[in-house]
CHARMM internal coordinates of N, CA and C (Angstrom, degrees):
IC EDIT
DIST 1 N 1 CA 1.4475
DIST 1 CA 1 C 1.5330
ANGL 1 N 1 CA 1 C 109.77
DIST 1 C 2 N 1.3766
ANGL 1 CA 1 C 2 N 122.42
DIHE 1 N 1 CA 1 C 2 N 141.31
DIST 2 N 2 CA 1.2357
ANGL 1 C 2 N 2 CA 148.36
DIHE 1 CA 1 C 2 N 2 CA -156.74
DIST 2 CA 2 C 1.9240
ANGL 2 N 2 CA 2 C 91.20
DIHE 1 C 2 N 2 CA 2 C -76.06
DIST 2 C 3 N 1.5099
ANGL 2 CA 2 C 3 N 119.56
DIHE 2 N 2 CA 2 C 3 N 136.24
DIST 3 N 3 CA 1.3560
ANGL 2 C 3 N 3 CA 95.90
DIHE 2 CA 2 C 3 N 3 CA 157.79
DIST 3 CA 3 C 1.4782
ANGL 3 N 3 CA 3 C 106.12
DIHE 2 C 3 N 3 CA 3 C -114.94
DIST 3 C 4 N 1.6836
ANGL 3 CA 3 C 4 N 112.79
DIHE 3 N 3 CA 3 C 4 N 160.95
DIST 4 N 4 CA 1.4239
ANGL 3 C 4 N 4 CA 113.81
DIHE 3 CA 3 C 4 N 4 CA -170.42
DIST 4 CA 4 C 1.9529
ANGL 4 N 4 CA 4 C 101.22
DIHE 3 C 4 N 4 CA 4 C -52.61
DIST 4 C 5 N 1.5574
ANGL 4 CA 4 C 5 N 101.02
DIHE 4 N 4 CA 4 C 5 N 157.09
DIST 5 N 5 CA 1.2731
ANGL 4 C 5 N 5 CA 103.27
DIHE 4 CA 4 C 5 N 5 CA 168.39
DIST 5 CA 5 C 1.8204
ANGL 5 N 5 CA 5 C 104.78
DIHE 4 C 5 N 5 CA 5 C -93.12
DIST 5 C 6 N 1.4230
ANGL 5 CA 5 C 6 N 130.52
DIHE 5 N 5 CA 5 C 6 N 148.57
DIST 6 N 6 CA 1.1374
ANGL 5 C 6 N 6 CA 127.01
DIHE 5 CA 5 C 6 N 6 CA -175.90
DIST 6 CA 6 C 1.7091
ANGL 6 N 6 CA 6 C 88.06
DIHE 5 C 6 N 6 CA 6 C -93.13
DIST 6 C 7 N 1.6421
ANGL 6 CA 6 C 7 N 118.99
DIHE 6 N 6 CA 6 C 7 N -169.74
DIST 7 N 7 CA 1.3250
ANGL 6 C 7 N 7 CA 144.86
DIHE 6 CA 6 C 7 N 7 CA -170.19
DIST 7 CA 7 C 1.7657
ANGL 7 N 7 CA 7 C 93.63
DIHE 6 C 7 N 7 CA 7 C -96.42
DIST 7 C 8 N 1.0859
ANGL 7 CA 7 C 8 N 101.66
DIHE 7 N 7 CA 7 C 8 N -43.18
DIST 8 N 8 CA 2.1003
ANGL 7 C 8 N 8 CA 94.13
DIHE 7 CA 7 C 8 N 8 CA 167.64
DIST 8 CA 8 C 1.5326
ANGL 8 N 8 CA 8 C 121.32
DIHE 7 C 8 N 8 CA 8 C -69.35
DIST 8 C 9 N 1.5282
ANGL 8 CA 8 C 9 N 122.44
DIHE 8 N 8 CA 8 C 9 N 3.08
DIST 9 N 9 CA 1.3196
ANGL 8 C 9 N 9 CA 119.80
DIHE 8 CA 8 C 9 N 9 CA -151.23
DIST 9 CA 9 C 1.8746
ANGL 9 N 9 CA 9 C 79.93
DIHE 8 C 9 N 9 CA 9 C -108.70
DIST 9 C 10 N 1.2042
ANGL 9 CA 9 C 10 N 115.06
DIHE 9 N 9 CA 9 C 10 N -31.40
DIST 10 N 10 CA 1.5946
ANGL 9 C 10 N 10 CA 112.39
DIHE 9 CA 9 C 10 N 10 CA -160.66
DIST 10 CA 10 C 1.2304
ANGL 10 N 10 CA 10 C 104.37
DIHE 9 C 10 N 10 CA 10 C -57.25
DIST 10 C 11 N 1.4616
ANGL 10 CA 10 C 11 N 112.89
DIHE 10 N 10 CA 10 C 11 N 165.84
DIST 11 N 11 CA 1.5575
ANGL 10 C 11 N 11 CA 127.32
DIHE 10 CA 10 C 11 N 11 CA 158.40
DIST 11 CA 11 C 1.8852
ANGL 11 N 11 CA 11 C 112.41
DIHE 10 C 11 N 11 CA 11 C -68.54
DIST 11 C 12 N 1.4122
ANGL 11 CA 11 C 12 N 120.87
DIHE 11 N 11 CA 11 C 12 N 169.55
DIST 12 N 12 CA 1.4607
ANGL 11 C 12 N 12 CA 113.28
DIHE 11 CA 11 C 12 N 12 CA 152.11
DIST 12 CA 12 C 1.2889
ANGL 12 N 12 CA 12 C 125.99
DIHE 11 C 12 N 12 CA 12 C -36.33
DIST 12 C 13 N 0.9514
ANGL 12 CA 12 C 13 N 86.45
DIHE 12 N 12 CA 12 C 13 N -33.11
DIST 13 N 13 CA 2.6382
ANGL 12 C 13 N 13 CA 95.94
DIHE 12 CA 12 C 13 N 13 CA -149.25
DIST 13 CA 13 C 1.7109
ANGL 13 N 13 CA 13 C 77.69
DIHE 12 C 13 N 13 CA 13 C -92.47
DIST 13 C 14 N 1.1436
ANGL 13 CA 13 C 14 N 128.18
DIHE 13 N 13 CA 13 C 14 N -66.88
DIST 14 N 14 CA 1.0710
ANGL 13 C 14 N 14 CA 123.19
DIHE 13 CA 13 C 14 N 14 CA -177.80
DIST 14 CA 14 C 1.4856
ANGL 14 N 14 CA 14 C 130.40
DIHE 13 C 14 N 14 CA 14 C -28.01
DIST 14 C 15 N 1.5028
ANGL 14 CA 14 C 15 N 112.64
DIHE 14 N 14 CA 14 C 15 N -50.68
DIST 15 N 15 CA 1.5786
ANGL 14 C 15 N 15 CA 120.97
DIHE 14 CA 14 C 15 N 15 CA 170.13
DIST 15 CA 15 C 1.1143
ANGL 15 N 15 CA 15 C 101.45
DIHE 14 C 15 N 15 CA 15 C -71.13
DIST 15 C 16 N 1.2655
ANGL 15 CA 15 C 16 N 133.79
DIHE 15 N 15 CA 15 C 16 N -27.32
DIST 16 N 16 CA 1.3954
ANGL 15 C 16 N 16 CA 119.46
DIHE 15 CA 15 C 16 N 16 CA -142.40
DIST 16 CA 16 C 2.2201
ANGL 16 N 16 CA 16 C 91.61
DIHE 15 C 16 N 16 CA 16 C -110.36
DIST 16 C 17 N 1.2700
ANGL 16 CA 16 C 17 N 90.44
DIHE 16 N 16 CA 16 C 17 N -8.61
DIST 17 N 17 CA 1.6342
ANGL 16 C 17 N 17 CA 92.16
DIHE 16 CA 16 C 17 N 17 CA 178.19
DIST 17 CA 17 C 1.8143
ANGL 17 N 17 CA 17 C 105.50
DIHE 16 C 17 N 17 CA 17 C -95.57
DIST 17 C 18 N 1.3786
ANGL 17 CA 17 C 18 N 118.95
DIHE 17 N 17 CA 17 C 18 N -37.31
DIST 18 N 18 CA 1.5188
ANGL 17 C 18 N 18 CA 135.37
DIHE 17 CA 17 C 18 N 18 CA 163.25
DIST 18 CA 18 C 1.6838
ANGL 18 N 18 CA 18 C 107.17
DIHE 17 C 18 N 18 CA 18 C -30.15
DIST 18 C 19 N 1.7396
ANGL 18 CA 18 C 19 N 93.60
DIHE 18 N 18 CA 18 C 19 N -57.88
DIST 19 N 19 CA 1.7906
ANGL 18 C 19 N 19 CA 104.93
DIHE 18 CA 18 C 19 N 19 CA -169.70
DIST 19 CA 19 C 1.4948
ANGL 19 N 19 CA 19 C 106.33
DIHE 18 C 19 N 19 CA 19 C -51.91
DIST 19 C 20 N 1.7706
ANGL 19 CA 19 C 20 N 105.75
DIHE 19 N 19 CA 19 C 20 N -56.05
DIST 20 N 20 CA 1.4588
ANGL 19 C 20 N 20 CA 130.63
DIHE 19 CA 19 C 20 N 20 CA -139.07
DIST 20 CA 20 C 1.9984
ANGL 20 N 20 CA 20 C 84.32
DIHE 19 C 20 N 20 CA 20 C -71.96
DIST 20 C 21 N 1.4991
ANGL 20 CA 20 C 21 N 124.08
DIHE 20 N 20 CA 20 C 21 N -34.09
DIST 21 N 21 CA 1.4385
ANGL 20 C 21 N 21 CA 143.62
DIHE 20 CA 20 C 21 N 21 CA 164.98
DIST 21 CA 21 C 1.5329
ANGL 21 N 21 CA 21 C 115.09
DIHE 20 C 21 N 21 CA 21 C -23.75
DIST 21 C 22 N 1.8047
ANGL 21 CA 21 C 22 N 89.30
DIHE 21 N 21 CA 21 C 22 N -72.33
DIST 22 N 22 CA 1.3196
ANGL 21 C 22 N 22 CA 95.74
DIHE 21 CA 21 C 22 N 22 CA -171.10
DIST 22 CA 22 C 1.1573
ANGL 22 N 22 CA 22 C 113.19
DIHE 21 C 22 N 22 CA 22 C -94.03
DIST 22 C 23 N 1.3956
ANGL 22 CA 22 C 23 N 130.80
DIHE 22 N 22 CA 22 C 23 N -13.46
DIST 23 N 23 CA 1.5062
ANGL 22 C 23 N 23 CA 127.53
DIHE 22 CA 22 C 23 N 23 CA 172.91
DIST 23 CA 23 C 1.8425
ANGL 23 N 23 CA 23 C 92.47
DIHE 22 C 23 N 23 CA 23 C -54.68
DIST 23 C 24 N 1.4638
ANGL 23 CA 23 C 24 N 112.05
DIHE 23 N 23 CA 23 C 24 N -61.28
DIST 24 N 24 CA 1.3346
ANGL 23 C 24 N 24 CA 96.70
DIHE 23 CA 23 C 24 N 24 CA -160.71
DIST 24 CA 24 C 1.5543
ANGL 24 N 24 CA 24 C 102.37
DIHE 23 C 24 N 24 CA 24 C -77.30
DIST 24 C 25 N 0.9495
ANGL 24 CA 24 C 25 N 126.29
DIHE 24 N 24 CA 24 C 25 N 13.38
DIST 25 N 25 CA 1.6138
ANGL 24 C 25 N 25 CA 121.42
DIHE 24 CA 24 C 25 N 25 CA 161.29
DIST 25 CA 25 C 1.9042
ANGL 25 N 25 CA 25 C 114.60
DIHE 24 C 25 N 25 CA 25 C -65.09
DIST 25 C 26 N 1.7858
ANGL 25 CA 25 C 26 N 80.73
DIHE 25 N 25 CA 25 C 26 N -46.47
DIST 26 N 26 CA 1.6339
ANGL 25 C 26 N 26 CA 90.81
DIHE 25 CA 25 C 26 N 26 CA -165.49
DIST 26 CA 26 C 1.9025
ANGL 26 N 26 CA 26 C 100.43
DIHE 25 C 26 N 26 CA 26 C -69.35
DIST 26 C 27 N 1.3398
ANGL 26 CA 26 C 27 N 105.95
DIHE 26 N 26 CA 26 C 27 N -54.13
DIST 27 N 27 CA 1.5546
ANGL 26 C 27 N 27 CA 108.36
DIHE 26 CA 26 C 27 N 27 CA -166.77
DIST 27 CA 27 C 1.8164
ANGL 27 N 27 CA 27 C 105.73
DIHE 26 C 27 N 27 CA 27 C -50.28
DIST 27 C 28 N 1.4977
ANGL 27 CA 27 C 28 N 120.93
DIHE 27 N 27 CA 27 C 28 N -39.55
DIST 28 N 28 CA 1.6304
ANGL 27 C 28 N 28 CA 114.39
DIHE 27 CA 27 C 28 N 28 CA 169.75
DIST 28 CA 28 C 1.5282
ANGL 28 N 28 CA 28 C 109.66
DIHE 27 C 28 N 28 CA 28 C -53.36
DIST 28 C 29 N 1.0039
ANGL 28 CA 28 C 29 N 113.61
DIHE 28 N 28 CA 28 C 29 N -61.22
DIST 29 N 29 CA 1.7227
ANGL 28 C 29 N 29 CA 124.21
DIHE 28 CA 28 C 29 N 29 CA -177.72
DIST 29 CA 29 C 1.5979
ANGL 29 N 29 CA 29 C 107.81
DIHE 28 C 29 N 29 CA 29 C -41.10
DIST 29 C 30 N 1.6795
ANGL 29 CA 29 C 30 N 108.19
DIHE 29 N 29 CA 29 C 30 N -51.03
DIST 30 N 30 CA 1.3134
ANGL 29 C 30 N 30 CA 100.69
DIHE 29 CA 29 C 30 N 30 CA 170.54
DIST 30 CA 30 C 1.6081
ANGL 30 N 30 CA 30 C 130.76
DIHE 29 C 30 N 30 CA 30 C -88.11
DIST 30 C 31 N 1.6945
ANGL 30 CA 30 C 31 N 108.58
DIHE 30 N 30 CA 30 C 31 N 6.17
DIST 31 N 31 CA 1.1484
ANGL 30 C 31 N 31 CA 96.22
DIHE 30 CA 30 C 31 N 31 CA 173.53
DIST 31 CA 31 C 1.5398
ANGL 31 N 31 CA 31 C 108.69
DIHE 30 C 31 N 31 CA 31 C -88.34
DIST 31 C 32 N 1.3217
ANGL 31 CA 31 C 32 N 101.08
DIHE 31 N 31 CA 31 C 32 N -36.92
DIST 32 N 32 CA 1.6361
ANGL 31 C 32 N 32 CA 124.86
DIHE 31 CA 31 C 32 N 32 CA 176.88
DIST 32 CA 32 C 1.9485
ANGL 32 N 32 CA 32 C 109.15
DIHE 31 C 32 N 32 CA 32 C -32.96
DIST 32 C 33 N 1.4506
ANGL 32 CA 32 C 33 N 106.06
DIHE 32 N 32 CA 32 C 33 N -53.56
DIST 33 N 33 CA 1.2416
ANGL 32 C 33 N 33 CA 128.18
DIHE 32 CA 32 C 33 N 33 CA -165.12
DIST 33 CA 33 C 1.3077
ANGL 33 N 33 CA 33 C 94.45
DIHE 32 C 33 N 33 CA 33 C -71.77
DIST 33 C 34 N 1.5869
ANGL 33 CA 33 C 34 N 133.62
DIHE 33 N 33 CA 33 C 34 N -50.98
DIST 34 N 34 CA 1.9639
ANGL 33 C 34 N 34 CA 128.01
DIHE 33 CA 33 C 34 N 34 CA -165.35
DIST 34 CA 34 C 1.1298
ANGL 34 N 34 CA 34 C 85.35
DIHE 33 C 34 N 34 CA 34 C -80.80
DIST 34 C 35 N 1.8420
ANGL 34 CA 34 C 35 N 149.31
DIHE 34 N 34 CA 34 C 35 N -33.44
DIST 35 N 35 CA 1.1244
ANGL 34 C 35 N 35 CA 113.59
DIHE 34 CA 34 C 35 N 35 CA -147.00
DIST 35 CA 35 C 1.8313
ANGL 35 N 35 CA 35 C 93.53
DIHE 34 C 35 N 35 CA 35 C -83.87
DIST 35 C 36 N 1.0847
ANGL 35 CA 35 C 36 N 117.58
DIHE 35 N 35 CA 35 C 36 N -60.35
DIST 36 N 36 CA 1.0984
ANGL 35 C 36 N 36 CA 131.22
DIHE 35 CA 35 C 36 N 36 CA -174.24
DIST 36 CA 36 C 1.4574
ANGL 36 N 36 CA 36 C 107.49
DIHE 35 C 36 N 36 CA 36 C -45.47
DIST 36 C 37 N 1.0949
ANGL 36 CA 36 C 37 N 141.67
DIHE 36 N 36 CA 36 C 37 N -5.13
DIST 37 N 37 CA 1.4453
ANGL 36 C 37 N 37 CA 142.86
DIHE 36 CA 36 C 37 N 37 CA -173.25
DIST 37 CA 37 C 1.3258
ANGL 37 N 37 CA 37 C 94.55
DIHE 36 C 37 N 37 CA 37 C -100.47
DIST 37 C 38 N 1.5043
ANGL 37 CA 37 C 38 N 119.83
DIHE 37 N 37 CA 37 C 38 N -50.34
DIST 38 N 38 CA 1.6153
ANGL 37 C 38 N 38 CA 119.52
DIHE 37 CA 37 C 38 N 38 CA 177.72
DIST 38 CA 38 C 1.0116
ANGL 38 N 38 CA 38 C 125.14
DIHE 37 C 38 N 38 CA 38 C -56.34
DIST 38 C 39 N 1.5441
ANGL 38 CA 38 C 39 N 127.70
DIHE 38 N 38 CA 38 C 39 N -49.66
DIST 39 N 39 CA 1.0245
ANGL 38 C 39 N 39 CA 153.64
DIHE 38 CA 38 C 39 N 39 CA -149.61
DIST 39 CA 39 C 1.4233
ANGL 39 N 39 CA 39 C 101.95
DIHE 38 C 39 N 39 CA 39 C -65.75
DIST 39 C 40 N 1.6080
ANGL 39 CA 39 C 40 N 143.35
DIHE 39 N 39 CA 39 C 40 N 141.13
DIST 40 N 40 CA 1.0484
ANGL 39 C 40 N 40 CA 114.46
DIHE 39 CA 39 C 40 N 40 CA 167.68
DIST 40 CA 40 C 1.9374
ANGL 40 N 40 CA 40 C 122.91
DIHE 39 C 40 N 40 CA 40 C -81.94
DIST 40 C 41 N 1.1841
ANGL 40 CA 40 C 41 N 113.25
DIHE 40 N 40 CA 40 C 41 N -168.53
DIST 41 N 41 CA 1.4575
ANGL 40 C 41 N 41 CA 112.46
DIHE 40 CA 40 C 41 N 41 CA -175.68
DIST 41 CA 41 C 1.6046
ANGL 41 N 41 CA 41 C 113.48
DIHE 40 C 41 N 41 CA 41 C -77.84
DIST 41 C 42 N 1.2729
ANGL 41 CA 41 C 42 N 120.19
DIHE 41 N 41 CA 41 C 42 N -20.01
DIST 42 N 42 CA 1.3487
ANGL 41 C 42 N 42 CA 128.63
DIHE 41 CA 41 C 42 N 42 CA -170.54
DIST 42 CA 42 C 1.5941
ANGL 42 N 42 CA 42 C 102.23
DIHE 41 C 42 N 42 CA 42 C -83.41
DIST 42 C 43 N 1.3019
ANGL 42 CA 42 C 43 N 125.92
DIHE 42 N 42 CA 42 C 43 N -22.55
DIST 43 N 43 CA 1.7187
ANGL 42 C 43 N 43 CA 138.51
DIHE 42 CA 42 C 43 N 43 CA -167.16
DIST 43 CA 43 C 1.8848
ANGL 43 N 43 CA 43 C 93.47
DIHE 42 C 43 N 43 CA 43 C -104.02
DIST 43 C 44 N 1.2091
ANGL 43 CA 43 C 44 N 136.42
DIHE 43 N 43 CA 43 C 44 N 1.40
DIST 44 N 44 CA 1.3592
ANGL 43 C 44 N 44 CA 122.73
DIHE 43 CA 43 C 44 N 44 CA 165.49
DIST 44 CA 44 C 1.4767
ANGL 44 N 44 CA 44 C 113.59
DIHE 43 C 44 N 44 CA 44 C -107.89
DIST 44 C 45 N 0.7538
ANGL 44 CA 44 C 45 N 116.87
DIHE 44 N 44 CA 44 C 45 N 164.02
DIST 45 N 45 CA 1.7993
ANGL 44 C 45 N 45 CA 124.10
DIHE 44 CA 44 C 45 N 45 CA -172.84
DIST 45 CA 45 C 1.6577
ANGL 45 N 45 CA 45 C 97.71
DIHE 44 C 45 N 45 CA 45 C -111.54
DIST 45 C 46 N 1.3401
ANGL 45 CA 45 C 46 N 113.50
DIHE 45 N 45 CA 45 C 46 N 99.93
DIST 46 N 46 CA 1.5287
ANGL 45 C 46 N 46 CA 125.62
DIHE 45 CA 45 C 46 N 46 CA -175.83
DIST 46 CA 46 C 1.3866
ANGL 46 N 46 CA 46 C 120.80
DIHE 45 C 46 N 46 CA 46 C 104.60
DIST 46 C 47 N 1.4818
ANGL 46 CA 46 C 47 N 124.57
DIHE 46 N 46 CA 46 C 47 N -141.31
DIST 47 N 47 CA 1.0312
ANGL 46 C 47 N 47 CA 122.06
DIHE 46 CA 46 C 47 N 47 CA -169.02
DIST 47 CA 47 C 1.8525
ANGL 47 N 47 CA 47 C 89.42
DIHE 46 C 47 N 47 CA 47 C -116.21
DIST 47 C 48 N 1.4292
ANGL 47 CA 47 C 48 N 95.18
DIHE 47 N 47 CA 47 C 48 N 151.53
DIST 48 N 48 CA 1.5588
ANGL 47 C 48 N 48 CA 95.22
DIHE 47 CA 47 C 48 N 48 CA -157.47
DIST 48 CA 48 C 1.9844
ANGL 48 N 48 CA 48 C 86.36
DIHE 47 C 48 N 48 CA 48 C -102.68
DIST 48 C 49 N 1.2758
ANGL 48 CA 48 C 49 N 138.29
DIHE 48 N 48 CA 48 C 49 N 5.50
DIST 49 N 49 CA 1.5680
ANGL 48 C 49 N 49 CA 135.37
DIHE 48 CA 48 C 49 N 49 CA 123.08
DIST 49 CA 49 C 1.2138
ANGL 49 N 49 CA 49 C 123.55
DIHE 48 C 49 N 49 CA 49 C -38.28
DIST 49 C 50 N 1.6499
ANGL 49 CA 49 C 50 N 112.27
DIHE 49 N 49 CA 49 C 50 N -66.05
DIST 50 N 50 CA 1.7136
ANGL 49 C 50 N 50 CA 101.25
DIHE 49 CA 49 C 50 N 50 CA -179.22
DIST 50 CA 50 C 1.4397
ANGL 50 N 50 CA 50 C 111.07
DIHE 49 C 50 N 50 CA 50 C -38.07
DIST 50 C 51 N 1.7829
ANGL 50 CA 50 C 51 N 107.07
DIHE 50 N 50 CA 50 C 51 N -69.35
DIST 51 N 51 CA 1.2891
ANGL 50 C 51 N 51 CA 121.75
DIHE 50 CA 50 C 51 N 51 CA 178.12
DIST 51 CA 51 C 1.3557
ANGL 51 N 51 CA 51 C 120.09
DIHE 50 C 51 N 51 CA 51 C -13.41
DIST 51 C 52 N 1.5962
ANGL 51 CA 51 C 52 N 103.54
DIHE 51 N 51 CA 51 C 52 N -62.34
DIST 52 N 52 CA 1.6495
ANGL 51 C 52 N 52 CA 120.94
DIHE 51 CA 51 C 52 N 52 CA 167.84
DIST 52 CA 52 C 1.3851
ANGL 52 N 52 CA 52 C 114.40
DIHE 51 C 52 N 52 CA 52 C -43.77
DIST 52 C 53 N 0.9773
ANGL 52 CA 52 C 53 N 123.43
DIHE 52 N 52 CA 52 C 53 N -53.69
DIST 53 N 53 CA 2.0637
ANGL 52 C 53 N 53 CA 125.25
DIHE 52 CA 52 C 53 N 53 CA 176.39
DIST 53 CA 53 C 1.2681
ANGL 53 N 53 CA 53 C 102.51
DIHE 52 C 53 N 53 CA 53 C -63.70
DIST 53 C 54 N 1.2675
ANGL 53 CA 53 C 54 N 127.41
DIHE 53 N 53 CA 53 C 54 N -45.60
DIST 54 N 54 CA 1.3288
ANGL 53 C 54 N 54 CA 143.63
DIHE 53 CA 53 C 54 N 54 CA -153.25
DIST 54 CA 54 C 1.8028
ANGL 54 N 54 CA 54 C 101.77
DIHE 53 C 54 N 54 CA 54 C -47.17
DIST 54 C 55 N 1.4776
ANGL 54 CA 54 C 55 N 86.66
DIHE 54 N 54 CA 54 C 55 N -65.17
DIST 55 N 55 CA 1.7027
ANGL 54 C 55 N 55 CA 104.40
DIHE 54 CA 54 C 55 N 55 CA 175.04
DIST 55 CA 55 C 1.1533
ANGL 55 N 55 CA 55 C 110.19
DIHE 54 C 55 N 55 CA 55 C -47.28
DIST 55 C 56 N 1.3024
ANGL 55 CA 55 C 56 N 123.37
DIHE 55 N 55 CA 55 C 56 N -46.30
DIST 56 N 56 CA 1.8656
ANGL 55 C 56 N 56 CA 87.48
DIHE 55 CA 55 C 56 N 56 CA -176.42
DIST 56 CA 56 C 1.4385
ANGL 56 N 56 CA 56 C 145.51
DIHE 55 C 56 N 56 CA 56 C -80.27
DIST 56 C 57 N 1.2837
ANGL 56 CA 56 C 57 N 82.31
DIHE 56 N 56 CA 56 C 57 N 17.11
DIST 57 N 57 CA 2.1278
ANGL 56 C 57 N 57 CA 103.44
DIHE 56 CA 56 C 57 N 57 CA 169.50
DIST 57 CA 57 C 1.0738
ANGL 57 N 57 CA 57 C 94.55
DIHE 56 C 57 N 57 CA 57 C -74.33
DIST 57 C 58 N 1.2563
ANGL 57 CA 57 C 58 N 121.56
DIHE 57 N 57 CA 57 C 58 N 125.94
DIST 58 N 58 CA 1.2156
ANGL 57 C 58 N 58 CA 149.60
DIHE 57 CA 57 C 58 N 58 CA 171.93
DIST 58 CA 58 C 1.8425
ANGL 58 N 58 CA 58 C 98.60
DIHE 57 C 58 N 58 CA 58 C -24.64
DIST 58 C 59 N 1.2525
ANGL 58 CA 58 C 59 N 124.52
DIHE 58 N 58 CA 58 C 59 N 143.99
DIST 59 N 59 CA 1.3916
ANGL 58 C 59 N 59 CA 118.49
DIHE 58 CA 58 C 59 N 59 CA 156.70
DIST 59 CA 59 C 1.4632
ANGL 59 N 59 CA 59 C 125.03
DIHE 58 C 59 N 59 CA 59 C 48.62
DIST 59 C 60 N 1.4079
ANGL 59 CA 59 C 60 N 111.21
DIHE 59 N 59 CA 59 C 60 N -69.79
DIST 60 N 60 CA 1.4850
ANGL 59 C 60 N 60 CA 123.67
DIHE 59 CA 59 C 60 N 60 CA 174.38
DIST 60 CA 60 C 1.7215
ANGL 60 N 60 CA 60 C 106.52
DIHE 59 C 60 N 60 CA 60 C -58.78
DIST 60 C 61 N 0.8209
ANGL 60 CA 60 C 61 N 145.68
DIHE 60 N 60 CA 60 C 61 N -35.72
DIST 61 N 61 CA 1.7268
ANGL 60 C 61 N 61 CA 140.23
DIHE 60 CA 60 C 61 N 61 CA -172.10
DIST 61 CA 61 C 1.1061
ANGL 61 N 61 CA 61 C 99.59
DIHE 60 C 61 N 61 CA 61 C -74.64
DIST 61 C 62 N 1.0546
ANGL 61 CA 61 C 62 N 129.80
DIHE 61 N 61 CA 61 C 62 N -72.83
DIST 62 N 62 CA 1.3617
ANGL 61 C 62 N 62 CA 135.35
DIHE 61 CA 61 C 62 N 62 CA 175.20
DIST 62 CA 62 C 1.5651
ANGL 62 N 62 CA 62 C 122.12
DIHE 61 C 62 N 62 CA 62 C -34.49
DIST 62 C 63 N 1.4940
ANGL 62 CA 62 C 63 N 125.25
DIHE 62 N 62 CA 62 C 63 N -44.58
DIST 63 N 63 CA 1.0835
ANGL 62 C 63 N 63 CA 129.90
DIHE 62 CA 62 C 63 N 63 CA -177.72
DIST 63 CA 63 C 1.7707
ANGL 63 N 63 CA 63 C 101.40
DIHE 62 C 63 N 63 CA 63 C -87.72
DIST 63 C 64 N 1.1286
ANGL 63 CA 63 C 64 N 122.92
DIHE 63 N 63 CA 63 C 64 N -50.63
DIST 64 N 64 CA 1.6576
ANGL 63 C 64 N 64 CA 127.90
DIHE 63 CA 63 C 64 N 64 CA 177.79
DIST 64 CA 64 C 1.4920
ANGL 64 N 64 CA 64 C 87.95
DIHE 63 C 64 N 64 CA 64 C -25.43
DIST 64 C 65 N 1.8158
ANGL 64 CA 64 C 65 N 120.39
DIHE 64 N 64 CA 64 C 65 N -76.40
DIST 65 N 65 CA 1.1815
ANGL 64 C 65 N 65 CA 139.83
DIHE 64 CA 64 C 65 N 65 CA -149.06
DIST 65 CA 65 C 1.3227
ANGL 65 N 65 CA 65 C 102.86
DIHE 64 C 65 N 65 CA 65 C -39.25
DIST 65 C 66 N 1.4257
ANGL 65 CA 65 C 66 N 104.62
DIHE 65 N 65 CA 65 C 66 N -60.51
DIST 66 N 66 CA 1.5058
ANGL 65 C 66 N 66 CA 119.44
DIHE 65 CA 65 C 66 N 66 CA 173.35
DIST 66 CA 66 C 1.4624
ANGL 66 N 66 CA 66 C 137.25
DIHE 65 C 66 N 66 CA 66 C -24.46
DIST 66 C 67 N 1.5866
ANGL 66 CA 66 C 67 N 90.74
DIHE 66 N 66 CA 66 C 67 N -70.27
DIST 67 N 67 CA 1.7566
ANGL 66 C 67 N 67 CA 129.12
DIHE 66 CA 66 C 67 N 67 CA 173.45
DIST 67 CA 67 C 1.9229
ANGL 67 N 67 CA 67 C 100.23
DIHE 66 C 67 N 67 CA 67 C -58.24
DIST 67 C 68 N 1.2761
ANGL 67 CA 67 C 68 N 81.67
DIHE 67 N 67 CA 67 C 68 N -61.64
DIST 68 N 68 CA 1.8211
ANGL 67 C 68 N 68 CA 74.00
DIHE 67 CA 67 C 68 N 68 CA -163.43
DIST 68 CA 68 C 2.1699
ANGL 68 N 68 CA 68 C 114.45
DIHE 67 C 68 N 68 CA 68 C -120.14
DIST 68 C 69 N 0.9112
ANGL 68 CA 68 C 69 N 108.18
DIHE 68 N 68 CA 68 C 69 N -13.17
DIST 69 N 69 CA 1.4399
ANGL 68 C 69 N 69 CA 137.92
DIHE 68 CA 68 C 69 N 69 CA 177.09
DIST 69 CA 69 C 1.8251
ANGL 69 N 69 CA 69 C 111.37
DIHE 68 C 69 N 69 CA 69 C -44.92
DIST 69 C 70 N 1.9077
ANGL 69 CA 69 C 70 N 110.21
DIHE 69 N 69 CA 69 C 70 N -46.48
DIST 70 N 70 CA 1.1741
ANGL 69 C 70 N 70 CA 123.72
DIHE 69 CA 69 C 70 N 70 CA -156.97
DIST 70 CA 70 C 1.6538
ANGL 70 N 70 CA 70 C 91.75
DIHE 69 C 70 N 70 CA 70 C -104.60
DIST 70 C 71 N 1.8002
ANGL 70 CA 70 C 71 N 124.47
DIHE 70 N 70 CA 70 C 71 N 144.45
DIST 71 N 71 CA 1.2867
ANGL 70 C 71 N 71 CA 110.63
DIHE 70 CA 70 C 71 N 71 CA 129.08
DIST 71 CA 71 C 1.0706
ANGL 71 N 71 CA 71 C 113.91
DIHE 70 C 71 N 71 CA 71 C -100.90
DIST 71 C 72 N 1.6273
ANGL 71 CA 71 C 72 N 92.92
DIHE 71 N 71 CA 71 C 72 N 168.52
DIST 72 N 72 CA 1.5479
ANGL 71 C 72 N 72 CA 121.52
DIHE 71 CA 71 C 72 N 72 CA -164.85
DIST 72 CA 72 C 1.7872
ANGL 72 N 72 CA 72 C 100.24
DIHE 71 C 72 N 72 CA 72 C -62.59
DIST 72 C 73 N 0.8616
ANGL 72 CA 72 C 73 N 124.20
DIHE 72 N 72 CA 72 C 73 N 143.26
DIST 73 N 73 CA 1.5528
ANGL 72 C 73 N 73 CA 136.00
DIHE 72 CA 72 C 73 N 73 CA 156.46
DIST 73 CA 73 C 1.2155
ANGL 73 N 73 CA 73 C 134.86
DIHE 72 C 73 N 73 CA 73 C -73.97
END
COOR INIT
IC SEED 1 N 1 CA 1 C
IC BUILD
């Protein structure tokens, strides 16, 4: 059986690719979150709550929202 790797076990590139990960995890989540807050309710496709949960799946919420989430204006 595999044991977990700790945050001291990584390489450089490794931490430093983890960060570069979740920074851009966080900045989608938060773009996801202002746009959709602005936006009015008639320009989202559903209920602009789901949307809200939606985002915090990792990566995928955020981009769904994006892709298919918005209408066009």
């Amino acid at each position: 059986m595999r044991q977990r790797r700790q945050w001291s076990d990584l390489s450089t590139g490794q931490k430093v690719g983890t960060a570069l990960l979740g920074a851009l995890q966080v900045a989608l989540f938060g773009a996801a979150q202002i746009d959709l807050w602005r936006r009015p309710a008639g320009q989202v496709r559903g209920s602009k709550w789901m949307w809200a949960a939606l985002d915090f799946v990792n990566f995928l919420g955020p981009l769904a929202y994006f892709a298919f989430g918005r209408r066009p204006s």
